[in-house]
C-alpha positions as CSV (number, residue, x, y, z in Angstrom):
1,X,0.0,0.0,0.0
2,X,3.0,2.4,0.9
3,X,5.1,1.7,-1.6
4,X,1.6,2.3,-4.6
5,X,0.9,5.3,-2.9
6,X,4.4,7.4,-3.5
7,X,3.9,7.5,-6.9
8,X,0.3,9.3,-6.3
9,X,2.0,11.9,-3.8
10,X,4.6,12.6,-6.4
11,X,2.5,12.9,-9.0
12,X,0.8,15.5,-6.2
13,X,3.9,16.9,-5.9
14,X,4.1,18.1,-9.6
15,X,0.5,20.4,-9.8
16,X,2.2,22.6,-7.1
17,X,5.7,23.8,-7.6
18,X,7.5,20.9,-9.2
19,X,9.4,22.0,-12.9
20,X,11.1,19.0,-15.0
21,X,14.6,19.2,-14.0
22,X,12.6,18.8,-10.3
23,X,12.6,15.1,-10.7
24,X,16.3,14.2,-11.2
25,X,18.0,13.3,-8.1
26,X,18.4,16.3,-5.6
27,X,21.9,17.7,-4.8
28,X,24.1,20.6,-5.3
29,X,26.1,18.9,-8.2
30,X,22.7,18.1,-10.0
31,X,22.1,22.0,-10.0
32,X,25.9,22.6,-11.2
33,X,25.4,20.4,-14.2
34,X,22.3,21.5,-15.0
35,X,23.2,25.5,-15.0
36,X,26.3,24.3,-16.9
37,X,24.2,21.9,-19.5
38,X,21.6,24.7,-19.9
39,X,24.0,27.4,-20.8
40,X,26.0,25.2,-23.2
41,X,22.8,23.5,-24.8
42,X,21.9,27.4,-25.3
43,X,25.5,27.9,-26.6
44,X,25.2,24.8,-29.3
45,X,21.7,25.8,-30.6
46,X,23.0,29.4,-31.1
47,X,24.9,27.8,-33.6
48,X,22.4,26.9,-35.8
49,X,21.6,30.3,-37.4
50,X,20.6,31.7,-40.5
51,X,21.4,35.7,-41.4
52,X,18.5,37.6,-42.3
53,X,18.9,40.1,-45.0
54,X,19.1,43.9,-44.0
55,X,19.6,43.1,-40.0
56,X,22.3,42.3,-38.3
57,X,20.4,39.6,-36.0
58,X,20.3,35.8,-37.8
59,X,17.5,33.6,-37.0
60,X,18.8,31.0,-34.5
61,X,17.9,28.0,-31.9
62,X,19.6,30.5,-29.3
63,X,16.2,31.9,-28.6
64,X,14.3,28.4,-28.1
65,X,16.9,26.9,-26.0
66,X,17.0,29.6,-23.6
67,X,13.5,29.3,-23.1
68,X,13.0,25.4,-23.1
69,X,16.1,26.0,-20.5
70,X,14.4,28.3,-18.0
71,X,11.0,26.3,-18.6
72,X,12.8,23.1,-18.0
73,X,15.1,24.1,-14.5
74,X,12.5,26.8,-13.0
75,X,13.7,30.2,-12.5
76,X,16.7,30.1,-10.0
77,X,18.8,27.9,-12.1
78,X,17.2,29.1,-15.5
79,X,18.6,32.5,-14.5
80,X,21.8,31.4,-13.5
81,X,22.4,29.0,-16.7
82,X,21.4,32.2,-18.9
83,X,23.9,34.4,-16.8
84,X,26.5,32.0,-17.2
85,X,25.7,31.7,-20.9
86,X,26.1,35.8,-21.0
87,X,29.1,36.0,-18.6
88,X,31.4,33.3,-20.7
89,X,29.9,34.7,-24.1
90,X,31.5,38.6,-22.7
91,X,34.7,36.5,-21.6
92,X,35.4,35.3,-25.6
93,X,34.0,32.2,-25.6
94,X,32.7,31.8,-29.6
95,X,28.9,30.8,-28.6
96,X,26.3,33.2,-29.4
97,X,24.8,33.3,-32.4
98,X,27.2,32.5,-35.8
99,X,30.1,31.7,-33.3
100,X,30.4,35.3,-32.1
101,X,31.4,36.3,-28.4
102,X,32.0,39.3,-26.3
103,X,29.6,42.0,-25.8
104,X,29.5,45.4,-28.5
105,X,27.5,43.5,-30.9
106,X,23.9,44.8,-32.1
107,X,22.1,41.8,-30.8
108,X,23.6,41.4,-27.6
109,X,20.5,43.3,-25.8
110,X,18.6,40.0,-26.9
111,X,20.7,37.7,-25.0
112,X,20.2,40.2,-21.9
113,X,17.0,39.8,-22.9
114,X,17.3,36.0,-22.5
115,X,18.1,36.3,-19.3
116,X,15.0,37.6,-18.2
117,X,12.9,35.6,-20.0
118,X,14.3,32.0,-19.2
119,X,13.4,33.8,-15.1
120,X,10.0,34.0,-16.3
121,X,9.2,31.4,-17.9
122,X,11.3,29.3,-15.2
123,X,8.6,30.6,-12.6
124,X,5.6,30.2,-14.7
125,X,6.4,26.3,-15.1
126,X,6.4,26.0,-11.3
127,X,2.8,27.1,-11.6
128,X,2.0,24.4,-14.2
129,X,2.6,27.0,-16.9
130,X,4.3,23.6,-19.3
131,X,1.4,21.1,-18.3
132,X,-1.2,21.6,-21.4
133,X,-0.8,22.7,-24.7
134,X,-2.7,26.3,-24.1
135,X,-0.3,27.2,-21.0
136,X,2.4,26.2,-22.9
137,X,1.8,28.8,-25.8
138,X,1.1,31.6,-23.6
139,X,4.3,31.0,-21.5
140,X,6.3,30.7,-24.7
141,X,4.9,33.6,-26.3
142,X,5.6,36.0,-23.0
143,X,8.7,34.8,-23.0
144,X,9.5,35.6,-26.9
145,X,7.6,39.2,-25.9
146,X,10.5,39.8,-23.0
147,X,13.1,38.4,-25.4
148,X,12.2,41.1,-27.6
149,X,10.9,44.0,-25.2
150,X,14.9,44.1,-24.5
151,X,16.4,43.2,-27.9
152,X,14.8,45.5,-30.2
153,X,15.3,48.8,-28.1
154,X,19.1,47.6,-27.4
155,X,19.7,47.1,-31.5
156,X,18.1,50.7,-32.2
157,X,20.7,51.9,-29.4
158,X,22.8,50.0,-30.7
159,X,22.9,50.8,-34.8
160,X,21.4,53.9,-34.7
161,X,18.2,53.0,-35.8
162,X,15.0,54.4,-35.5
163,X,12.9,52.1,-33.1
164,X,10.2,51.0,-36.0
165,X,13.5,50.5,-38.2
166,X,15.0,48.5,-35.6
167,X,11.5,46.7,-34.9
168,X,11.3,45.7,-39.1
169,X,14.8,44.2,-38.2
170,X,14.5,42.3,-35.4
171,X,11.3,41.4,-35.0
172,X,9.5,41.3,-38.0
173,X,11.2,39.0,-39.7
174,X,11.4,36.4,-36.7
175,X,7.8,35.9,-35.8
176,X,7.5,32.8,-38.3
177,X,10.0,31.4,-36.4
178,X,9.0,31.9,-33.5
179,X,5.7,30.3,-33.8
180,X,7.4,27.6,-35.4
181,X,9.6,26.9,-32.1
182,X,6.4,27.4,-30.6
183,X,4.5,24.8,-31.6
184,X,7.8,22.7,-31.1
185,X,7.4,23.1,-27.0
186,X,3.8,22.8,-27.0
187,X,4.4,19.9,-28.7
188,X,7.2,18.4,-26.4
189,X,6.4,19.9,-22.9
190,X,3.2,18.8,-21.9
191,X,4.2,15.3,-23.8
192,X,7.0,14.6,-21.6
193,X,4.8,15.3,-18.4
194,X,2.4,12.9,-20.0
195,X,4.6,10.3,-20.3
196,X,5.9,11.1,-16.4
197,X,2.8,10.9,-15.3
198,X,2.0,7.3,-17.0
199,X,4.8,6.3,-15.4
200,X,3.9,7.2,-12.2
């Protein structure tokens, strides 16, 4: 009886405060690797980038792993694997977007932007926010919203531009995109709790 019942308390567990990374083994080295995996799964999809024509931002995975990162490990450690992301980027390591680094680039204000968002989102899946389709979309679209709230301002600032200029560069041409990416995590998210809760 005990041992069919733990199951049902964890599943419990899960409606109120529980994100995905929440059911690994607990531990402070856990937490390490998962900051560290988030900010270099962020680093490898940044890789995968197309330029746009006329702006100087390319479409790229950075966008979608930083948020399927701060969805997946909750705020705290969402934050931190973004920061660390930023931090290593300024340092020189070759991992934002198209292998570029350091910090007087036009896009940078989206990966500050990043930061922020992967937060958010982070705290909206320890309400349930990645548990159905719906929920799902509306916590991926505020985070893309945050993403850009920062970006977009920081690229006018950053080129010169005038902010609807700036806004036909880096936004415009992205929403496609991100609609695509999406439909990707409403897709995957509430899936893999699903399958975690069949299990259970």
């Amino acid at each position: 009886m005990s041992t069919a019942a733990a199951p049902v308390r964890s599943l419990g567990s899960l409606r109120s405060g529980t994100v995905l990374a929440d059911l690994l083994p607990a531990g402070r080295t856990r937490d390490i690797a998962l900051v560290v995996g988030g900010a270099a799964l962020t680093g490898i999809a940044a890789q995968i980038a197309v330029p746009v024509p006329g702006s100087p931002v390319p479409v790229s995975g950075q966008t979608f792993a930083a948020l399927l990162v701060g969805t997946a490990l909750g705020a705290r450690r969402g934050f931190l694997s973004l920061a660390l992301y930023t931090l290593v980027g300024m340092a020189g390591m070759p991992w934002f977007a198209q292998a570029s680094s350091g910090w007087a680039m036009p896009s940078f204000g989206y990966v500050l932007g990043m930061m922020l968002a992967a937060t958010v989102v982070g705290a909206l899946a320890r309400r349930g926010a990645d548990r159905s389709v719906l929920r799902t979309a509306g916590a991926m679209a505020l985070g893309s919203v945050i993403i850009y709230a920062v970006g977009v301002p920081y690229l006018a600032l950053a080129t010169g531009m005038t902010l609807s200029q700036a806004v036909a560069a880096g936004l415009t041409p992205f929403l496609l995109g991100d609609a695509l990416k999406a439909a990707l995590a409403m897709g995957a998210l509430p899936t893999a709790w699903k399958l975690i809760g069949r299990k259970g």
